[in-house]
N, C-alpha and C positions, 0 to 999 in steps of 0.2 A: 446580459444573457444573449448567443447566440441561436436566437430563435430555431433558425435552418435546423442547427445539430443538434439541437437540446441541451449545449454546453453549459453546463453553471454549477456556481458551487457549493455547495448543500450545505456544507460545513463553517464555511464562511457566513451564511445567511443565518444557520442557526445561532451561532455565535454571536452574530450583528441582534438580530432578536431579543440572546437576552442580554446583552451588554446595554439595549433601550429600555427593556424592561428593568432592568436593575438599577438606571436613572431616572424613572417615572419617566417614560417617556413611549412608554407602549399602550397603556391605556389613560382615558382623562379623567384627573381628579375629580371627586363628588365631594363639595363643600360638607354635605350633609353625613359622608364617614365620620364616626367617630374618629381621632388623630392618632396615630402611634404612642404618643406620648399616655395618653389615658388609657392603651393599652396595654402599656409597659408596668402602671398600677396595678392593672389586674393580674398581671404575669406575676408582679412582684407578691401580691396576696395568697397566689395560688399557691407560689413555691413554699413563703412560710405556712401555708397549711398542711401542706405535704408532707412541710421539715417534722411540724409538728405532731402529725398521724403517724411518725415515724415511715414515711412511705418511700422517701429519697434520702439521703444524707446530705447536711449543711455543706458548701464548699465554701473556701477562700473567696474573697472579694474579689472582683475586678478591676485591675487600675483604672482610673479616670479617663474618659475620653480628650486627650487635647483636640483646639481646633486645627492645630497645623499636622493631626492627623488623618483628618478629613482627605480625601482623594479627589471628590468631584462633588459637584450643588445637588442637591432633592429636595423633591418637593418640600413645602414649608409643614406640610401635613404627617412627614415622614420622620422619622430618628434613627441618628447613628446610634447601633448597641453594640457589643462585642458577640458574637455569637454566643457564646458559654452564659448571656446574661436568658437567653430565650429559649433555652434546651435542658432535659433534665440529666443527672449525671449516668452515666453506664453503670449497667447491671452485670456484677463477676459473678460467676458461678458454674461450680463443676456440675454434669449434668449426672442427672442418679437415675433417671429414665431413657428412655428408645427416644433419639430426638432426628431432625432435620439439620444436616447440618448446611453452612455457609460459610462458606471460604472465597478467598478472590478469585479461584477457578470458577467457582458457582456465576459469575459477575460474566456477562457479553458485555466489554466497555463499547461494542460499536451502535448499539441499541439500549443500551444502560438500563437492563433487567436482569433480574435475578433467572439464571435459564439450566442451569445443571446442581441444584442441591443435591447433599449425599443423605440416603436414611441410613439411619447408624444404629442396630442392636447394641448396645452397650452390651450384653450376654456372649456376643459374641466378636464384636469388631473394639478394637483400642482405640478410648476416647484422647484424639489427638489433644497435645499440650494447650496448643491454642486454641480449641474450641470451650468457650472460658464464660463467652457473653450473651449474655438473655437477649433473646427480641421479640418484639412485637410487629404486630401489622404494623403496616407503614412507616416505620423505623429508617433510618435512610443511611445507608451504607456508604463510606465517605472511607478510600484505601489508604494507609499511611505510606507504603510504598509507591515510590516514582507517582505523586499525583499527575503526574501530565499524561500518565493513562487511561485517566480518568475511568476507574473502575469505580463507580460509583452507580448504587440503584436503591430503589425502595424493599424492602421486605414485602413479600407475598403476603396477600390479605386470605389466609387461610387459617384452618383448625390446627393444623401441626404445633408441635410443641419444637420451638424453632432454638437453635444456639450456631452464635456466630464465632468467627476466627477474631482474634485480635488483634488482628493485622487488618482491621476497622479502626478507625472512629463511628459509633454508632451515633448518630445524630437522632436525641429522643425528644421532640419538639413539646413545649406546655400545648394544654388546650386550645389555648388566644391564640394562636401561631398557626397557618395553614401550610402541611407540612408540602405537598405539592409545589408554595412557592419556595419554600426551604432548599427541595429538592433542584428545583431548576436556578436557586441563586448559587448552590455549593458547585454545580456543573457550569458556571456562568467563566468567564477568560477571565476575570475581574480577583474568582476565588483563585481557580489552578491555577494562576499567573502568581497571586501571591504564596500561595503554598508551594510551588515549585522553588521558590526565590530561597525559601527556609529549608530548603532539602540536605540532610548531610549522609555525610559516609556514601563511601566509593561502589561497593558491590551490590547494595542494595538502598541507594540513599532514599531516607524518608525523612519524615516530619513527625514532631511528638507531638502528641495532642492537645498539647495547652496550647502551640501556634493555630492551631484550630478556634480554642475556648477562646483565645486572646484578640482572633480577626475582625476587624471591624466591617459591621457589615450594614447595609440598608436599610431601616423596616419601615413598609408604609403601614394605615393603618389595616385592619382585618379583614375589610371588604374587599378593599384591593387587591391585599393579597390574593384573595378568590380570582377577582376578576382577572388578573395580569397573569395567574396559574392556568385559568380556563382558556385565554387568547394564546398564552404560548401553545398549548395541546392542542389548537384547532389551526396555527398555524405550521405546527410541527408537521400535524397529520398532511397537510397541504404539501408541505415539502417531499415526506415521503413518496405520496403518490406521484408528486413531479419526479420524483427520484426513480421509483419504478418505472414510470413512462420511457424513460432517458435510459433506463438498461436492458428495457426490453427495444430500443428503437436502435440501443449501439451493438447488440444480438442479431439484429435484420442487417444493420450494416456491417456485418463482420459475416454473417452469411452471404449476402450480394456481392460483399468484394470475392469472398470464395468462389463463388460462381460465377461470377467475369473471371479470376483466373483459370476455373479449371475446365471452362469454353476459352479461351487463350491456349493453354497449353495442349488441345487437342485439334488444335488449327480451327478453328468456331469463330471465333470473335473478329477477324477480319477475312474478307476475300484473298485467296491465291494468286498470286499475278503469274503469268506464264513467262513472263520476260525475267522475272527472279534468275539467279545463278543458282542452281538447288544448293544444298548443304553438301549435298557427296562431293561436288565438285570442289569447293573450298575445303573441304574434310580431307579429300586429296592433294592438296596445295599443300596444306599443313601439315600431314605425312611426310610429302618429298621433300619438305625443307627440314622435318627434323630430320630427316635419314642424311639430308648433306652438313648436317652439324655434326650429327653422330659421325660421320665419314671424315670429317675436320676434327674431330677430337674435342668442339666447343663444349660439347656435353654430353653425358653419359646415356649409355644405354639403359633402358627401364625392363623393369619385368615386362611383360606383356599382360594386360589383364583379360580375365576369362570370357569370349564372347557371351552375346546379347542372348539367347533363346527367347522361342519365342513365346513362351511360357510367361516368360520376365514381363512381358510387356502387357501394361493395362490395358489401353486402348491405341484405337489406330490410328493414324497419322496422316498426313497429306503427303502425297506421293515425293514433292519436294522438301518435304522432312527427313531425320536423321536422329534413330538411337543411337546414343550413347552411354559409353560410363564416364562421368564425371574426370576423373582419374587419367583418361584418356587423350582430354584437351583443355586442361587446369594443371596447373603448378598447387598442389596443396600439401603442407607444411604445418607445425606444432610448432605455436611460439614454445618459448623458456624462459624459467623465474630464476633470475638470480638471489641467490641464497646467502646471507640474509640481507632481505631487502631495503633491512634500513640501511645497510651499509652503503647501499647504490644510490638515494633519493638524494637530493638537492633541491634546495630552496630556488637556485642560480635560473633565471627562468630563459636562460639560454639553453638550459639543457634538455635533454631529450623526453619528448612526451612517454607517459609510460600509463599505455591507454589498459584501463582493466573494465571488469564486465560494467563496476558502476559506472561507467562516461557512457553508458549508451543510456535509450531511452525506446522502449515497448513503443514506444507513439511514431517512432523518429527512421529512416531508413539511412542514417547516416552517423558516421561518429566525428562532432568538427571540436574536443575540445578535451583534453585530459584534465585530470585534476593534480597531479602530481609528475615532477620528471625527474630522471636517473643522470649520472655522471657517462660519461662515453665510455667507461672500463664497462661497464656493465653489458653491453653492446655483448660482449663472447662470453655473457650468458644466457642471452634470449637471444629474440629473433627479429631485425628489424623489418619493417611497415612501410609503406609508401602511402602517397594519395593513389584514391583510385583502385586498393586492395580492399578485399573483401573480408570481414570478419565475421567467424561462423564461431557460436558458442559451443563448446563443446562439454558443457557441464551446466548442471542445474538446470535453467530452460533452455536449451540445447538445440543447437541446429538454425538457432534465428541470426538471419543474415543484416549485417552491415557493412555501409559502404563506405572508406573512410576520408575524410577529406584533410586529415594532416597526416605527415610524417611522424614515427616514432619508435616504441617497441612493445613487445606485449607478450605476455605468462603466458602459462601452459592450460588456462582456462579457454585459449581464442584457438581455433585455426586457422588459416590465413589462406584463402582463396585468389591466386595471381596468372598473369603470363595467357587472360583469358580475352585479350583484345584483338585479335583477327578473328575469333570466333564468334564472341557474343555481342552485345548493343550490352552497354551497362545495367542499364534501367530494364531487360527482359532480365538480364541475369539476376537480377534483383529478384524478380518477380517466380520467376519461375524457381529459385530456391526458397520462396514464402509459398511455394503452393500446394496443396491439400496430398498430392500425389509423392512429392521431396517428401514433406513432413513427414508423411505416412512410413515411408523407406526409413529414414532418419530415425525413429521411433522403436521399428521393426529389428533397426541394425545396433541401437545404442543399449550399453551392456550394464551390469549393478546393480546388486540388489534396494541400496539405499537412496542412491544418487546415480542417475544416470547419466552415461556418459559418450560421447562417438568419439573416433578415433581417425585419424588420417585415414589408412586404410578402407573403415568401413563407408567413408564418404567417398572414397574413389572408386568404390564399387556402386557406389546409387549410378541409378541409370536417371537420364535426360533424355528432355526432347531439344534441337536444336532445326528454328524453320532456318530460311534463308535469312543476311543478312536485313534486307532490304525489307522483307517481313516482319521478322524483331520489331526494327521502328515502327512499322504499321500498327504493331499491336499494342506497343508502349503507349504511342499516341492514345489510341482507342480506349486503355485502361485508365490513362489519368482524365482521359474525357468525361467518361464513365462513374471515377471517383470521386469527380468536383460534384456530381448530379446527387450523390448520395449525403 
């Protein structure tokens, strides 16, 4: 764990937890437990009284445990059973009352509770095909669909007259069985690792539920249960509260770095120097050299875009500062997908990187690696990339800048921000298209009802701040100063 940042990973630890807990290895055996095995009598007693009050129906036997089924050592107080030996069968039935229902929507797999049941008037709402199965309190919900989403939780301990989706395994534990530990051994890598393994079919692969009944699984005996259920839930709670510390601490540092930029980009965050070249004067350098390109024919003439007012402008500036629009002193460009694009990819990994939104990374201010590349025809139907271009999303999370450090080409998802090096310092250009002021524009300018999106154009009308060069560096320095402290 990285103390400074409160880096660590929740998910991992909880997993390590019970992956010990589920080899005895999380709490210390008590000689004086009763053993699994003397518990598995009474399980066994109960169920033939059950069979016999007619309260459960009899099932098929369970194949034998081999030892070379075994996966790892337990304590000597503990027994391999098959699950289906320590759980009672599912309850089918159409519901003839106003019930609660539960479905996998119902299910937050990222807090694994039961958090949006539907109430259902049967008088008036159609009782869905699959709402089929009886539950009770504490019943533990176990998804047959893609278990590696672990949609999995306990039934609410309430008065509701509850019926679930069959698109469950309802896990109904006997008495001797503490369903708590149940619950955090079916959530454990140990289970979803092997139920994932047994997953078929393509659009919606699951698992039937005799590889559930069939799973071999740990049991210590009934005390422990308790106690290994109780140490998880006080270690769990521990984790969370770390967990919230760490999101509300990565909240402060996502507001401080805002606020170092948008004292940066209002000339705050370093001194002026008077010896600086202002920005007008390099703003004028770079005018007269496009007018002698345009006058050479190297390159065409542009529209002109609409000046600054001063309406437009947020706040004020250092007298050797420089509105602009974007559009003005940037080359910005729409990459192109060629169609279709499996026709373009190769394996050949001399071939051209073909960088799309996944090669970036939210954390990262750089893109150094593709995962896939195109053949060279492809080339005249996108747009190719340099090191040193600038990649602006222009869909979905839209407007986040990167900077890239390979060559290649890239869809109609990227913009491509170029031709900005006698202007800007890389690293303020960076900055100053991450900051609160851009975003804000960017936001303002990007259009669609469902998915939003910017467009060349509307990026070359955002306006900037440009200081002098010689400033940029001052401030870039000052800002990663700033960043390491955070």
């Amino acid at each position: 764990m990285k103390t400074n940042t409160l880096d660590f990973d929740a998910q991992a630890l909880r997993e390590k937890i019970l992956d010990l807990a589920m080899r005895g290895k999380l709490v210390q055996q008590d000689p004086d437990d009763e053993p699994a095995s003397v518990l598995l009598e009474k399980i066994k007693a109960e169920k033939e009284q059950l069979i016999k009050e007619k309260k459960i129906k009899k099932t098929k036997p369970l194949a034998p445990i081999a030892d070379k089924e075994k996966p790892f050592e337990i304590p000597d107080s503990w027994e391999w059973v098959r699950l289906g030996e320590v759980i009672k069968p599912e309850v089918h039935k159409k519901p003839e009352r106003d019930y609660l229902y539960l479905d996998i929507a119902s299910v937050d797999n990222t807090i694994n509770q039961v958090v949006n049941p539907q109430n259902i008037d049967i008088s008036k709402n159609k009782v869905a095909s699959r709402a089929r199965q009886v539950l009770e309190n504490n019943d533990i919900l176990f998804s047959v669909v893609r278990p590696y989403l672990k949609n999995i939780a306990m039934v609410p301990n309430t008065k509701e007259y509850k019926i679930g989706s069959t698109g469950f395994y309802v896990i109904k534990p006997f008495s001797q069985i503490d369903r708590k530990f149940i619950f955090y051994l079916v959530l454990s890598k140990y289970v979803i690792n092997g139920m994932t393994r047994k997953m078929k079919g393509d659009n919606s692969p699951s698992i039937r539920k005799g590889d559930l009944e069939q799973y071999l699984i740990p049991l210590p005996p009934l005390s422990e249960q308790s106690r290994i259920a109780a140490k998880i839930a006080q270690l769990f709670a521990l984790l969370r509260k770390v967990e919230s510390s760490t999101q509300q601490y990565a909240k402060l540092q996502t507001l401080l770095k805002s606020k170092v930029l948008d004292l940066a980009m209002r000339g705050k965050l370093v001194e002026q120097d008077l010896h600086d070249e202002p920005a007008s004067v390099l703003l004028e350098k770079i005018k007269a050299e496009k007018e002698q390109l345009i006058k050479e024919k190297k390159i065409k003439k542009s529209k002109p875009l609409p000046p600054i007012t001063d309406e437009e402008k947020p706040f004020d500036i250092p007298d050797s500062w420089e509105w602009v629009r974007l559009g003005e002193v940037i080359t910005i460009l729409r990459g192109g997908s060629p169609r279709p694009i499996k026709k373009y990819l190769t394996n050949d990994p001399n071939g051209i990187n073909w960088i799309k939104i996944g090669d970036s990374e939210a954390t990262s201010q750089y893109i150094e690696h593709a995962a896939e590349k195109i053949i060279p025809e492809g080339l005249n139907k996108t747009r190719e990339v340099h090191k040193g271009d600038f990649l602006l999303s222009n869909s979905m999370s839209f407007g986040r800048p990167y900077i890239l450090k390979i060559d290649g080409a890239v869809h109609d998802g990227w913009l491509i921000l170029s031709n900005y090096e006698q202007l800007f310092n890389i690293d303020y250009l960076y900055y100053l298209l991450s900051s609160t002021f851009i975003n804000q524009q960017f936001i303002a300018l990007a259009t669609g009802s469902t998915v939003k999106n910017l467009n060349r154009e509307r990026v070359a009308n955002t306006i900037a701040v440009i200081p002098p060069l010689e400033e940029q560096k001052r401030i870039v320095k000052k800002i990663k100063l700033l960043y390491k402290l955070m």
